[in-house]
C-alpha positions as CSV (number, residue, x, y, z in Angstrom):
1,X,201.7,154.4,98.4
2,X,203.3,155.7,101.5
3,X,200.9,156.1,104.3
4,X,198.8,153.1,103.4
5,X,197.0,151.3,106.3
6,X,197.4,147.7,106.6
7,X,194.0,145.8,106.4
8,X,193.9,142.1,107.3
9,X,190.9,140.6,105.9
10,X,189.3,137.6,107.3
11,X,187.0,135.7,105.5
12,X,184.9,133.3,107.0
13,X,184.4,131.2,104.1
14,X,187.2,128.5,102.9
15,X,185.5,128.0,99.5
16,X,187.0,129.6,96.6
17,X,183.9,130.4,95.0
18,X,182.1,132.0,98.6
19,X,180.5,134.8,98.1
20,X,182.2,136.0,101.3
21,X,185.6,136.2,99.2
22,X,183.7,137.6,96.2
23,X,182.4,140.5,98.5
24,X,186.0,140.7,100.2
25,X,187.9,141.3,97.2
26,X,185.4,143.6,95.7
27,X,185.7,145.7,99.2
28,X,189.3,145.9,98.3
29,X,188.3,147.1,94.8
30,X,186.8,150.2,96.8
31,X,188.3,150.8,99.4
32,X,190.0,154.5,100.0
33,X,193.7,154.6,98.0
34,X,195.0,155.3,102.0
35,X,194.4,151.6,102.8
36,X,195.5,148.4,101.4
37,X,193.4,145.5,102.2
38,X,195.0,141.7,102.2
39,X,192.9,138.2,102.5
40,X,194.8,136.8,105.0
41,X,193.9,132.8,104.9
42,X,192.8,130.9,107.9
43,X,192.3,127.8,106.4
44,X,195.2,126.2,107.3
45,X,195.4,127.0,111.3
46,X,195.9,123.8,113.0
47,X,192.3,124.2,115.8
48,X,193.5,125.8,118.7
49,X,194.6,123.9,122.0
50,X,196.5,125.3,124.6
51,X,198.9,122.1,125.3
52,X,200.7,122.9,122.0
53,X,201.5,126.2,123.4
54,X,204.9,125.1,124.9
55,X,205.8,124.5,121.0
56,X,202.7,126.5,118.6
57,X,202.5,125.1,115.6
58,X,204.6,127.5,112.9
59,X,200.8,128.2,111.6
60,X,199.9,130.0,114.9
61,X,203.1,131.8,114.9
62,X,202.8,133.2,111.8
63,X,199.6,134.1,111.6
64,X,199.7,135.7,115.1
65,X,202.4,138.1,114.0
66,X,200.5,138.9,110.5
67,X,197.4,140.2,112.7
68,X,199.9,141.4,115.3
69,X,201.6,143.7,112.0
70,X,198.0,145.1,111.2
71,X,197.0,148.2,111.4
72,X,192.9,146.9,111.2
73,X,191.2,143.6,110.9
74,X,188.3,143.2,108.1
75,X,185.7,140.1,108.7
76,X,183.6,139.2,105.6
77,X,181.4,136.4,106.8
78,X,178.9,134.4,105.9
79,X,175.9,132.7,108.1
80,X,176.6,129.2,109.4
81,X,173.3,128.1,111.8
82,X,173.2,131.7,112.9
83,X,176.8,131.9,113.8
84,X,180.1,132.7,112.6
85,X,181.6,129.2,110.8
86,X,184.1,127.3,113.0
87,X,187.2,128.2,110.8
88,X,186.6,132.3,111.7
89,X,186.2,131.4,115.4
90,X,189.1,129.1,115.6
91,X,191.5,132.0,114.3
92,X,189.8,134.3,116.5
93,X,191.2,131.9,119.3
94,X,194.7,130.9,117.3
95,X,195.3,134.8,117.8
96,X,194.2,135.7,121.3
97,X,196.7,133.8,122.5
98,X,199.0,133.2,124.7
99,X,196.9,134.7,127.8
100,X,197.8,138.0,128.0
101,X,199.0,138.6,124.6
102,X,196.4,138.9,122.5
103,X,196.9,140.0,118.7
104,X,193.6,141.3,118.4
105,X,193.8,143.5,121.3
106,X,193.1,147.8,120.7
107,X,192.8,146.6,116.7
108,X,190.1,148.5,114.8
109,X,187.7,146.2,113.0
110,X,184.8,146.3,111.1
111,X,182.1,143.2,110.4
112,X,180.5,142.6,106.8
113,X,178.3,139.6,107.1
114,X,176.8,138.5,103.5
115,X,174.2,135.7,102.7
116,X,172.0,134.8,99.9
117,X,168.9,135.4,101.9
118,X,167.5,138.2,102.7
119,X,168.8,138.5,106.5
120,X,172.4,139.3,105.2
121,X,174.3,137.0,108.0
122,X,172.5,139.1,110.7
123,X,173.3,136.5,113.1
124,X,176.6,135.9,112.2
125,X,177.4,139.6,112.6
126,X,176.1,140.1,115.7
127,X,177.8,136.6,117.6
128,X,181.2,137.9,115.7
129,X,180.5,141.6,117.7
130,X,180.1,139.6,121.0
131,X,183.8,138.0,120.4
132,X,185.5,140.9,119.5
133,X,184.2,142.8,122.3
134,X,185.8,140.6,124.5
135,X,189.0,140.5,122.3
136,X,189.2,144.1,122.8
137,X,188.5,145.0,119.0
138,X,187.4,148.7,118.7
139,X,184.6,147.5,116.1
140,X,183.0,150.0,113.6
141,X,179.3,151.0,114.9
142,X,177.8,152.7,111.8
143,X,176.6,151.4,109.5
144,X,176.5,147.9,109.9
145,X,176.8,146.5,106.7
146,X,174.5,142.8,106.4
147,X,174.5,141.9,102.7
148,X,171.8,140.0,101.3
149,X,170.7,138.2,97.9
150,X,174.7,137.7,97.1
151,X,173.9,135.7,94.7
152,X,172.5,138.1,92.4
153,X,175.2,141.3,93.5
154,X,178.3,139.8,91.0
155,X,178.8,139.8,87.8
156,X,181.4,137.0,86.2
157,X,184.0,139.0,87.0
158,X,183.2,140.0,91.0
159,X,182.4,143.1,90.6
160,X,179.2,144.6,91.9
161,X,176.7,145.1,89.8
162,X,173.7,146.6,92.1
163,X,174.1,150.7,92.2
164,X,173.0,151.5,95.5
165,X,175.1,148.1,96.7
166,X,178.2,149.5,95.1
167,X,177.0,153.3,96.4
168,X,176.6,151.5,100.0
169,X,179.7,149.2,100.2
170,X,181.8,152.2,99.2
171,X,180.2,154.5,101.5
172,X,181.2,151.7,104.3
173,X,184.6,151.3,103.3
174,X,184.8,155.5,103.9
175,X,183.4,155.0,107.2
176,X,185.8,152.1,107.6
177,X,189.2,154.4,106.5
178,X,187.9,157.3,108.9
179,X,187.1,154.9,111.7
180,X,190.7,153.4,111.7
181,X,192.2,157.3,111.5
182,X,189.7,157.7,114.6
183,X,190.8,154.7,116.3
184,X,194.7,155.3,115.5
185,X,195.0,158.7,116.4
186,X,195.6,160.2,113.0
């Protein structure tokens, strides 16, 4: 569909079975026809160090310009010690740089945090805000969207299976679509 807005998701989980990816693609699932959400994997980013700068590693390059290509930036994440796991941080630093150039910079974003407890990856939401405050990252305000008791929101198949979730999520992906319009000026 013409017109579509590029969505790079980030999910803050590396395994295959997180509920982090389950929630991700399911957000996909609903999300508006006008935008077109991708995982984009950060598993693979070599940690970030600034002497390999002179020569990044073709990782960095590669996933710089993906996020660079974006038209908005997604984080699904889950609660690691009341913080965002290493892997989401260390692409949030992979991208911000070289000084000055910054991927992440004037991109809308929005923040899902999901747990299996009943706190919904509170913390991990709010630390992620902090970073992408200082990255520049017009984040969505309203709602905030902490998911809890993931492991009962799935069926086999992904899909959501709680009403007012589903009514919730898709009510947040809306939000989302509008918020990105705001953001870009259309």
């Amino acid at each position: 569909m013409s017109g579509q807005r590029d969505v790079a998701v980030l999910v803050g989980s590396l395994r295959q079975g997180a509920f982090s990816r389950t929630l991700a693609n399911a957000l996909a699932v609903l999300a508006l026809p006008t935008l077109k959400l991708s995982i984009v994997e950060i598993g693979d980013l070599p940690f970030y160090n600034q002497d390999h700068e002179a020569d990044p590693p073709a990782a960095w390059l590669a996933f710089r310009q993906r996020i660079a290509a974006a038209d908005a930036v997604l984080f699904v994440t889950p609660e690691y010690n009341r913080s965002v796991p290493a892997v989401l941080k260390n692409a949030l630093d992979v991208a911000s740089r070289p000084y000055g150039r910054s991927a992440w910079n004037g991109k809308p974003g929005a923040v899902v945090s999901v747990s299996p407890g009943q706190l919904g990856g509170f913390g991990a939401n709010h630390h992620l805000r902090q970073s992408l405050v200082f990255l520049n990252v017009p984040t969505m305000q309203q709602p905030e969207c902490y998911v809890g008791a993931a492991g009962d929101l799935f069926d086999a198949d992904g899909a959501i299976v709680k009403p007012a979730t589903r009514e919730f999520l898709e009510a947040f992906m809306q939000a989302f679509g509008v918020w990105i319009a705001t953001q870009r000026g259309t």
